[in-house]
C-alpha positions in Angstrom: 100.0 111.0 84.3 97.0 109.4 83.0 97.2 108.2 79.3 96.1 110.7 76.3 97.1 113.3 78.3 98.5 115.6 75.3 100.1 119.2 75.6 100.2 121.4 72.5 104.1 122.7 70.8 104.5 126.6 72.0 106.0 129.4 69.9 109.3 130.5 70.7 109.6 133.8 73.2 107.3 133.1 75.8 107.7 129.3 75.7 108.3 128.3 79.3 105.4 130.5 79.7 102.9 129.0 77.9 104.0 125.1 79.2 104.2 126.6 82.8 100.3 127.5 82.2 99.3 123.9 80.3 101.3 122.2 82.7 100.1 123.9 85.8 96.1 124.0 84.4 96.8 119.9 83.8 97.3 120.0 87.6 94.7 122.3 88.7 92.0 119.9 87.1 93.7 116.9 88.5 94.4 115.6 84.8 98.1 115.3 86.5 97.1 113.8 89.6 98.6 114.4 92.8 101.6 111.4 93.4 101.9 110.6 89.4 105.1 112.4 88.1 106.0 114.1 84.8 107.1 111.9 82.2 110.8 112.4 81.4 112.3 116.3 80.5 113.2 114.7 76.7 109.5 113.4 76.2 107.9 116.7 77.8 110.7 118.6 75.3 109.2 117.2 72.2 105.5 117.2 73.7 106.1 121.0 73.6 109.0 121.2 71.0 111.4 123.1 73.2 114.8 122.5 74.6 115.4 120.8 78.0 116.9 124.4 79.3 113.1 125.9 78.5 111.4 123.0 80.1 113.3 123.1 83.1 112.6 127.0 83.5 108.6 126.2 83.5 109.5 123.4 85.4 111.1 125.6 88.7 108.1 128.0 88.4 105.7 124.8 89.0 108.2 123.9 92.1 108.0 128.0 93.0 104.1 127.6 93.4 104.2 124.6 95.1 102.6 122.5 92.2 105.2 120.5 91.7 108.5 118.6 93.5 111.6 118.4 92.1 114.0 115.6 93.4 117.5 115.7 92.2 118.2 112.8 89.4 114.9 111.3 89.8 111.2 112.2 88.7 109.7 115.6 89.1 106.3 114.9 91.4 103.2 116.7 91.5 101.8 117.4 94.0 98.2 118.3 95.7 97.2 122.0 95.3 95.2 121.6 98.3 98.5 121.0 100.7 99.7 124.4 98.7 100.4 127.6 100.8 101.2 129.7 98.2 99.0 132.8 97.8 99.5 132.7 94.0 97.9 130.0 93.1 94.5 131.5 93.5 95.4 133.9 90.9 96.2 131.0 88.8 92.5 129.3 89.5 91.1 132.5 88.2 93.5 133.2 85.7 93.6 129.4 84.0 90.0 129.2 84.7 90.8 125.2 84.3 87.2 124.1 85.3 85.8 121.2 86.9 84.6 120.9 91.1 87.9 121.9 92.4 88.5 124.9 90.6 84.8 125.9 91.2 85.6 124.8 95.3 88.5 127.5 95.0 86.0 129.8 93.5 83.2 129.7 96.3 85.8 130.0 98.8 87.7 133.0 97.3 84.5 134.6 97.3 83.6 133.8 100.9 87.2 134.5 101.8 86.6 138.1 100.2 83.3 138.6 101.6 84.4 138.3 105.5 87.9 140.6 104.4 85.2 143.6 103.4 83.6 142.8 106.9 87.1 143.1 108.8 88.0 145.6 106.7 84.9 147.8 107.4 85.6 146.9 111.7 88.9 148.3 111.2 88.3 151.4 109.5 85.4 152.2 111.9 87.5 151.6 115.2 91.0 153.3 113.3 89.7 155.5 110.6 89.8 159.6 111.1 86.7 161.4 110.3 87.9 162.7 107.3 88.5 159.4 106.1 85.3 158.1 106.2 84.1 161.1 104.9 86.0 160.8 101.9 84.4 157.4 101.6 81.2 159.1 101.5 82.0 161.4 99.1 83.4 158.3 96.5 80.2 156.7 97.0 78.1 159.9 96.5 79.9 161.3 93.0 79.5 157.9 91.5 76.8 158.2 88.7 75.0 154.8 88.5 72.3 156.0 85.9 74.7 155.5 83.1 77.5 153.0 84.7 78.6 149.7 83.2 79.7 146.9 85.1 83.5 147.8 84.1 82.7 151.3 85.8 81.2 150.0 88.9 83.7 147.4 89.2 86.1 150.3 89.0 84.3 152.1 91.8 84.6 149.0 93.7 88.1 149.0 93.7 88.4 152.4 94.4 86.2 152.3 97.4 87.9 149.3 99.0 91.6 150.9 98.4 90.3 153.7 100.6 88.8 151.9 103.0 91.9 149.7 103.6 93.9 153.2 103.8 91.5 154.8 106.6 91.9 151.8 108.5 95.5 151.7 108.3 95.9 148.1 108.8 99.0 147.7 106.6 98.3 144.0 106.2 94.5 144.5 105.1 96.1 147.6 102.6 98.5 144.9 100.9 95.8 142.3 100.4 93.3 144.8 98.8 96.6 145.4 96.6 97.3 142.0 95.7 93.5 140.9 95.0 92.8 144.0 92.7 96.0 143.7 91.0 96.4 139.5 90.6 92.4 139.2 89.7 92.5 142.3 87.8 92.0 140.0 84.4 90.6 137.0 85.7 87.4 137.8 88.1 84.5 136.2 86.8 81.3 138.5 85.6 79.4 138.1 88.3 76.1 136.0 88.4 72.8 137.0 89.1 73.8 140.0 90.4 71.7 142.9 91.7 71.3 146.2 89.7 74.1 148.8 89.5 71.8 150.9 91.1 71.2 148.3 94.2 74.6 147.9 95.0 75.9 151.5 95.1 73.0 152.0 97.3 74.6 149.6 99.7 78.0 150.8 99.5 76.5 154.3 100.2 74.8 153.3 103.5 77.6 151.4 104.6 79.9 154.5 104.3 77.2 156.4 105.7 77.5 154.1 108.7 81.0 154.3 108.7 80.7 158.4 109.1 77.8 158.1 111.9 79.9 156.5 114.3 78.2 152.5 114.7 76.1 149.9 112.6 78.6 149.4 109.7 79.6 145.7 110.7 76.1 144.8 111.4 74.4 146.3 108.3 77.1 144.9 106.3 77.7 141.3 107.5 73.3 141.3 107.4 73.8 142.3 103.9 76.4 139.6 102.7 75.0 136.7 104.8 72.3 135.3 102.5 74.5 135.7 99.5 77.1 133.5 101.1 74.5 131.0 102.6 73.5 130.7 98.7 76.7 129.9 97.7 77.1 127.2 99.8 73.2 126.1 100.1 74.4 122.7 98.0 76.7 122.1 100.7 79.1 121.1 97.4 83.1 121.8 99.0 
């Protein structure tokens, strides 16, 4: 734990919350490095001006998310989040926004991560998806009125057209991963930067469905589509 590291005392009710989230932001930035270990539950205790029995609650929710290890009678360790599987902990990247080039790493690959999804996503629904289906799609993208939209509406109709997507495709997996990125990010997605007008990307999303109802092109014209933005993201060749 490096030295002046300092956590602030939490109000009662939602206590283990609020030190799981200091605690677990102090690892994301690395302030709590990976191989140093907590200091003592009684120090932490009146750092945050709980009891042990809170402490140790926030304290199991680090060990849930892999953030932290917790060896019987000795120190609690913390660990790398890199060597973390747990799904979970990019919500908490987005959610603790805690800053620096590792949370920003986690950011540019989340996003690339997404980006191919959408292009899987769109090659399943085009082999899988029913007519109907797609057509549906179409229609979404068609009754959406982009003239007088805000970003919260379009990122509404975002949503919305990527849920039905994942259901024409019926790829149960691809389904629950829409789910669990539109439901874990819903607070903590970033505005997004530089982005084209409203007006530019319903236009894409409309061809794209179009595609899907025509039968062929849908992968291509979408992966040509999302290629330079990704090459942007990563023109620094910062990881």
């Amino acid at each position: 734990m490096r030295k002046g590291t300092a956590f602030q005392p939490v109000q009662r009710g939602h206590a283990a919350d609020v030190i799981f989230e200091q605690l677990a932001s102090a690892i994301l930035t690395g302030e709590l490095a990976a191989g140093a270990t907590l200091p003592p539950e009684r120090v932490l205790g009146e750092q945050f001006g709980v009891s042990r029995m809170v402490l140790r609650q926030a304290i199991h929710r680090l060990a849930d998310v892999g953030l932290v290890r917790v060896r019987q009678g000795g120190a609690t360790l913390v660990l790398d989040p890199g060597d973390a599987g747990d799904i979970r902990l990019i919500g908490l990247y987005y959610a603790l926004d805690p800053g620096g080039e590792r949370a920003r790493t986690i950011r540019r690959d989340a996003i690339e991560k997404q980006s191919l999804q959408g292009l899987s996503l769109i090659d399943v629904c085009g082999r899988r998806g029913s007519v109907a289906g797609k057509e549906q799609i179409l229609e979404l993208t068609r009754a959406f009125d982009e003239a007088t939209a805000t970003e919260a509406d379009f990122a509404a109709f975002e949503e919305t057209f990527w849920r039905a997507v994942s259901r024409a495709g019926k790829n149960r997996i691809f389904g629950m991963e829409v789910v669990w990125w539109y439901e874990t990010l819903a607070d903590g997605r970033p505005a997004p930067e530089g982005a084209s007008p409203i007006a530019l990307r319903v236009a894409f999303y409309r061809e794209l469905a179009r595609l899907l109802v025509a039968g062929g092109g849908a992968t291509q014209y979408y992966l040509a589509a999302t290629s330079p933005r990704l090459d942007a993201l990563f023109k620094d060749g910062a990881r």
